[in-house]
C-alpha positions, 0 to 999 in steps of 0.5 A, spaced: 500 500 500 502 506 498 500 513 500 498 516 493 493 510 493 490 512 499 490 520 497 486 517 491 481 512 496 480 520 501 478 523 495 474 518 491 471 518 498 470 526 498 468 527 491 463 520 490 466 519 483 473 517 479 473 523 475 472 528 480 477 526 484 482 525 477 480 533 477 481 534 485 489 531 485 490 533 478 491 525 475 488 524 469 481 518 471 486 513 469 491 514 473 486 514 478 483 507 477 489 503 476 492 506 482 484 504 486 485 498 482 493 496 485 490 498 492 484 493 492 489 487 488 495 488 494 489 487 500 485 483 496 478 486 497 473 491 493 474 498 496 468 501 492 462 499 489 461 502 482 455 505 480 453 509 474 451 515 478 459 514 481 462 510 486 461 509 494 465 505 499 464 499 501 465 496 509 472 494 507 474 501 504 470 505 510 474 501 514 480 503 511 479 510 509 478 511 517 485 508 518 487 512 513 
């Protein structure tokens, strides 16, 4: 697990979308996602449930979040 990976989770968290947080820490939405999907494949869990009006946090990535 890396720290920009958990920046990327704080601020999927914020903003509720994959494009919005690539728009908050200035990361183009791919980037976002492959660094989400990284973090998700090294602890082996979904973090977050995608959903076409964006994504939330599933119990694992509130879990995480608050640790984070």
């Amino acid at each position: 697990m890396k720290t920009h990976q958990l920046r990327v989770l704080v601020a999927i968290a914020e903003v509720g979308s994959v494009r919005g947080a690539a728009r908050l820490l200035n990361m183009s939405p791919a980037a976002v996602t492959q660094s989400l999907q990284l973090l998700e494949d090294s602890l082996q869990m979904q973090l977050v449930l995608r959903t076409p009006s964006g994504v939330t946090l599933t119990a694992s990535g509130q879990t995480l979040l608050t640790h984070g």
